[in-house]
C-alpha positions as CSV (number, residue, x, y, z in Angstrom):
1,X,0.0,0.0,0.0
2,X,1.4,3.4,-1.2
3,X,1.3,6.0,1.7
4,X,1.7,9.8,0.5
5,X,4.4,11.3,2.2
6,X,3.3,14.3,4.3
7,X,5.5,17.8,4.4
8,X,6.0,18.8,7.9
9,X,4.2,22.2,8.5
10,X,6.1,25.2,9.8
11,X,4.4,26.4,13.2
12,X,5.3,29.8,14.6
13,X,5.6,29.8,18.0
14,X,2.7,32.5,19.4
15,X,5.3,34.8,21.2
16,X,7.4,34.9,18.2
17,X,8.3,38.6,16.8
18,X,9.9,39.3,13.4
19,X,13.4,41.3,13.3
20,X,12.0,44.4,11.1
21,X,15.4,45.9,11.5
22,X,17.0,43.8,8.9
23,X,13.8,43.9,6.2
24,X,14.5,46.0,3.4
25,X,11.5,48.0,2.0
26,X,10.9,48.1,-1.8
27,X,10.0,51.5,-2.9
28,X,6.3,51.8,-4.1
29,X,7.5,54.1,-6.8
30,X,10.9,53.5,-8.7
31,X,10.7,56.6,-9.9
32,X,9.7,58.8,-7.0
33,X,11.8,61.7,-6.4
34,X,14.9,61.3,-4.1
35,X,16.9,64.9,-4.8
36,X,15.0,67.8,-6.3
37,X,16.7,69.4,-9.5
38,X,17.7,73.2,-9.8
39,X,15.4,75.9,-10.7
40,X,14.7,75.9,-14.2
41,X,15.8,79.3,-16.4
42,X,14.5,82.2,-15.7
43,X,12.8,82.3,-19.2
44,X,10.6,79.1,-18.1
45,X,9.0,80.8,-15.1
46,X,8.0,84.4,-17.3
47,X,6.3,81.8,-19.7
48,X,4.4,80.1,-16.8
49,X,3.5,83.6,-15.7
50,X,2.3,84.5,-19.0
51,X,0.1,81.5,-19.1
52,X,-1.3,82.7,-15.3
53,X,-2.1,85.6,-16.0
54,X,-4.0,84.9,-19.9
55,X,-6.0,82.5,-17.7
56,X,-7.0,84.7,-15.0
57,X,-8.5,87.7,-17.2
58,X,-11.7,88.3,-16.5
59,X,-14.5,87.6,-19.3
60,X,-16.3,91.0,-18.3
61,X,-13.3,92.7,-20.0
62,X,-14.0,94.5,-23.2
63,X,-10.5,92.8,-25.1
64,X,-10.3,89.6,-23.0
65,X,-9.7,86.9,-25.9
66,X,-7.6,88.7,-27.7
67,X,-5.3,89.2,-24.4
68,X,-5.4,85.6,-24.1
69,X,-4.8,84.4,-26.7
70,X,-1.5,86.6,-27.1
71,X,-0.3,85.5,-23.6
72,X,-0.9,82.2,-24.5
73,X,1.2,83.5,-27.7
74,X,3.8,84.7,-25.6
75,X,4.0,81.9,-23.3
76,X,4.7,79.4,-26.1
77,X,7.5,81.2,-27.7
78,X,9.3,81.6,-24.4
79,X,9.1,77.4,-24.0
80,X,10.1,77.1,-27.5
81,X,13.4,79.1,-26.1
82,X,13.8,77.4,-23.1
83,X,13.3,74.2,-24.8
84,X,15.8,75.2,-27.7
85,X,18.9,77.2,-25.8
86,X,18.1,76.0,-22.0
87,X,16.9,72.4,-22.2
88,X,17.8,70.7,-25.2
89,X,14.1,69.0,-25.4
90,X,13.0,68.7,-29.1
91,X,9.3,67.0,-28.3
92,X,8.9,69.8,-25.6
93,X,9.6,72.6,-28.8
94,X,8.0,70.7,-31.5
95,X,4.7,70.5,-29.2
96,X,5.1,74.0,-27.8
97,X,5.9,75.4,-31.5
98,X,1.8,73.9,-32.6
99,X,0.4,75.7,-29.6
100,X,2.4,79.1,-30.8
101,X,0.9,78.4,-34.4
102,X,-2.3,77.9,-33.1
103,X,-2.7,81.1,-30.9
104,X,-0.9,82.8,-33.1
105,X,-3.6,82.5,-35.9
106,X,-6.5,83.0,-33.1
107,X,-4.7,86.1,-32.3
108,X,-4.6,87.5,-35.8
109,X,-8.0,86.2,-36.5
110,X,-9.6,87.9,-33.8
111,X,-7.4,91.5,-34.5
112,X,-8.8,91.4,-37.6
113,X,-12.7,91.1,-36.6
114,X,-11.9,94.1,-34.1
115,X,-10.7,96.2,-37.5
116,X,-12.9,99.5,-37.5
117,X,-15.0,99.2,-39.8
118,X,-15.9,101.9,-41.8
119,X,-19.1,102.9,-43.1
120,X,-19.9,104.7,-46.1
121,X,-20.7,108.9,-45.9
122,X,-23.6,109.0,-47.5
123,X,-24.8,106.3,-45.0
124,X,-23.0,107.3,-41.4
125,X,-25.6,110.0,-40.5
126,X,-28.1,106.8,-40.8
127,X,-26.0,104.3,-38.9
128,X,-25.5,107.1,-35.8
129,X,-29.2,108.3,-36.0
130,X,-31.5,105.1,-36.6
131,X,-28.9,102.0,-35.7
132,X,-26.1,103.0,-33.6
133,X,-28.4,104.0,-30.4
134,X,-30.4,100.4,-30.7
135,X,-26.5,98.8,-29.9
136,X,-26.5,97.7,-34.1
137,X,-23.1,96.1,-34.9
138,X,-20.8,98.4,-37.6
139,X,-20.3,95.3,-39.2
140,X,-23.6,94.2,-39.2
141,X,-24.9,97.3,-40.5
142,X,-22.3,96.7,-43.5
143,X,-23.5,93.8,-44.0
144,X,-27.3,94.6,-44.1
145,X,-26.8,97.9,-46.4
146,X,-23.6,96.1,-48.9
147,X,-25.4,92.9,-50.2
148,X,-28.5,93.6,-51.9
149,X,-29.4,97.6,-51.7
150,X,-28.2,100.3,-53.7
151,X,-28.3,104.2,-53.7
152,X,-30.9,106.1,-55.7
153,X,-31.9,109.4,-56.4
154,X,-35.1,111.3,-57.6
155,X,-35.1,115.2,-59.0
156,X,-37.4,117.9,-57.7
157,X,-40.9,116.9,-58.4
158,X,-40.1,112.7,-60.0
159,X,-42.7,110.4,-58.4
160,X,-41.2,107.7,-55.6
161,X,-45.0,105.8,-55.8
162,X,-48.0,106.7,-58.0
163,X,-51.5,105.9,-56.0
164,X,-53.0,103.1,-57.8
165,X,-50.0,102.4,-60.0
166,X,-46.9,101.5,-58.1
167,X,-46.4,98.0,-56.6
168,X,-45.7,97.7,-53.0
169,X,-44.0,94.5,-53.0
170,X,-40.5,95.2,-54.6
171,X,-38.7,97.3,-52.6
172,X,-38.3,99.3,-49.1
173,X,-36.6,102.9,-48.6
174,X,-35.1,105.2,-46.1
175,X,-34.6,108.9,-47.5
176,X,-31.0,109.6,-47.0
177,X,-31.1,113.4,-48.2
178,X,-34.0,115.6,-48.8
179,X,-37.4,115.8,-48.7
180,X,-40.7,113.9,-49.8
181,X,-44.4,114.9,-50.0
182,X,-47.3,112.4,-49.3
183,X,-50.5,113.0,-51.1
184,X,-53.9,111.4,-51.6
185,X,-55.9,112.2,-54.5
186,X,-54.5,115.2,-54.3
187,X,-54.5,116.1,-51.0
188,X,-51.6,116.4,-48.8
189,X,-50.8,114.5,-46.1
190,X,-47.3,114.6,-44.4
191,X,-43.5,114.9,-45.3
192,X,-40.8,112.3,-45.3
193,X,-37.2,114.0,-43.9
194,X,-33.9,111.8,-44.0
195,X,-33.6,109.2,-42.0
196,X,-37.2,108.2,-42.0
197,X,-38.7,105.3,-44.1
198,X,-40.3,106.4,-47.1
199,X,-42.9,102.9,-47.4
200,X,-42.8,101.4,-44.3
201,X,-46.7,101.7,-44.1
202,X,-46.8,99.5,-47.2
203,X,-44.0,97.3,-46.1
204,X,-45.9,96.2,-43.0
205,X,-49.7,96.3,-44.7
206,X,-48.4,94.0,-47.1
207,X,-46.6,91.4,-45.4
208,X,-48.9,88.9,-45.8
209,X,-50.5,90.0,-48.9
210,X,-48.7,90.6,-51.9
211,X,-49.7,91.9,-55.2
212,X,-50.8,95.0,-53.8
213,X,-50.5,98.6,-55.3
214,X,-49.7,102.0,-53.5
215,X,-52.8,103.9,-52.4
216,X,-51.2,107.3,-51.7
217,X,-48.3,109.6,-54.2
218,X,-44.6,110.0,-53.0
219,X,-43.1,112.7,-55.2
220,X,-39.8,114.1,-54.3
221,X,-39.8,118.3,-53.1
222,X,-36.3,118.5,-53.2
223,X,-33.6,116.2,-55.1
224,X,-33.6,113.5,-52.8
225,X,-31.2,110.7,-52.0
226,X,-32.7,107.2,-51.0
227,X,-31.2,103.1,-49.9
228,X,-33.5,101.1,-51.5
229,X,-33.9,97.1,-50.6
230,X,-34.7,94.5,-52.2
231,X,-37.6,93.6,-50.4
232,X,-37.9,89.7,-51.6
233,X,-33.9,89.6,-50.3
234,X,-34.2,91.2,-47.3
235,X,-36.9,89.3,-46.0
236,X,-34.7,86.3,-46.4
237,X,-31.8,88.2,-44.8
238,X,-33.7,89.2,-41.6
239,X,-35.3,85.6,-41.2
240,X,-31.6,85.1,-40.6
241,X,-30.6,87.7,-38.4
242,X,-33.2,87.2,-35.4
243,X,-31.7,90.3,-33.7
244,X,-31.2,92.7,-36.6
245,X,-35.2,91.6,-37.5
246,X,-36.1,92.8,-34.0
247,X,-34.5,96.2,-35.1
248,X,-36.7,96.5,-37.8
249,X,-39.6,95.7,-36.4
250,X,-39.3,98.1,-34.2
251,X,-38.1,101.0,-36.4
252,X,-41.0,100.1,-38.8
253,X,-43.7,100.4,-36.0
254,X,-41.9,103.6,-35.1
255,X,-41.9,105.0,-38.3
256,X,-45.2,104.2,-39.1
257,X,-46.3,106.1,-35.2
258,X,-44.6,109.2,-36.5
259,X,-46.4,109.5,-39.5
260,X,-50.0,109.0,-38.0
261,X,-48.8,111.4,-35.4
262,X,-48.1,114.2,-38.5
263,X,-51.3,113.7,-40.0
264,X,-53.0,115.2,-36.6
265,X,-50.6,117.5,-36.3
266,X,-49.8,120.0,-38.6
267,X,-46.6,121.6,-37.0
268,X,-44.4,118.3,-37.7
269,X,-44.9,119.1,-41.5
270,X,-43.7,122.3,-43.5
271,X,-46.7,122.8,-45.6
272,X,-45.2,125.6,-47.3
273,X,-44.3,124.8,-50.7
């Protein structure tokens, strides 16, 4: 009969206690740090302090991306020195010169969209009168009067609108430079000055029915100067600008208040002709 031959087990007495003086202790890091290094170049620290202080601008500050992004600029062409003269890294300049690229471009892009912008003459008397006060963007206002509107004129005594004749639906006016007289059947009504809409009445009559005709005469008094839209293209345009839509809207209505208000009231118009 095979018998199986039993290992003697190893008993530790109860009162036994291990010598820890003679264990060595394996570090739970290899790569922990025993002696601290020297104090990198002076040129490594101003970068760090650019990259502070870009991140600490506050966002209520009129400029605050574009100081930002040229700390950040800054900051990344100081590492690319340390990294080239001080350190000797090439992964820590290659990495450091995309960054640079990066904010570099940001920078310049956002420069340029702070360009002034500058607005025609014939059209900055509008801009400060009807747009600038309702907080209208220079560059918006470019954009709404550079695409699809154009600068007309009409002698003393041409016809804007004939009652009866004209079409409503293909255009919208403010009078840039002289005056207009509004008559029905003959008799008048009220002036248009600059800076005042020569058809918003019709505009806003008419915005759900088209096809309609003029039912009062718009003849020039004086040789005036008008911006005529497109009416057909500027619809489009404001269904894509909700705020500058707003605007008009609200110019529109106003418009259309101050001519009621000049029909009752005969000191807002020069009747002298």
């Amino acid at each position: 009969m095979n018998t199986t031959a039993m290992s003697p087990l190893t008993v530790t007495p109860l009162g036994f206690i291990p010598d820890l003086k003679n264990v060595t202790l394996e570090p739970l890091n290899e790569t922990a740090c025993e002696n601290w290094k020297e104090i990198h170049h002076l040129v490594f620290h101003v970068a760090n302090i650019c990259f502070a202080v870009g991140l600490v601008i506050p966002t209520t500050l009129n400029l605050h991306m574009i100081f930002l992004r040229g700390l950040l600029t800054i900051g990344c062409a100081l590492f690319i020195i340390w990294a080239t003269l001080y350190r000797c890294a090439l992964d820590i300049m290659i990495w450091n010169s995309v960054f640079l690229v990066v904010n570099l471009l940001h920078f310049i892009y956002l420069v340029y969209k702070r360009r002034p912008i500058k607005i025609e003459k014939e059209l900055s008397s509008l801009y400060k009168r009807m747009f600038e006060p309702l907080h209208v963007p220079p560059e918006l206002f470019q954009r709404l009067t550079g695409q699809f509107c154009n600068i007309q004129t009409l002698k003393s005594g041409q016809a804007y609108a004939a009652e009866d004749k004209t079409s409503v639906d293909d255009r919208l006016s403010i009078l840039l430079k002289g005056k207009m007289k509004v008559s029905y059947r003959g008799h008048f009504l009220h002036n248009i000055y600059p800076c005042a809409f020569i058809d918003s009445p019709e505009f806003r009559s008419t915005q759900m029915n088209r096809g309609e005709k003029f039912q009062v005469t718009i003849i020039a008094d004086d040789n005036c100067k008008f911006l005529c839209w497109s009416r057909e293209r500027l619809t489009y345009f404001l269904e894509s600008e909700p705020f500058l839509y707003e605007i008009f809207k609200y110019l529109i209505g106003k418009d259309i208040t101050n001519k009621l208000y000049s029909l009752n009231d005969p000191t807002l118009n020069d009747k002298v002709s």
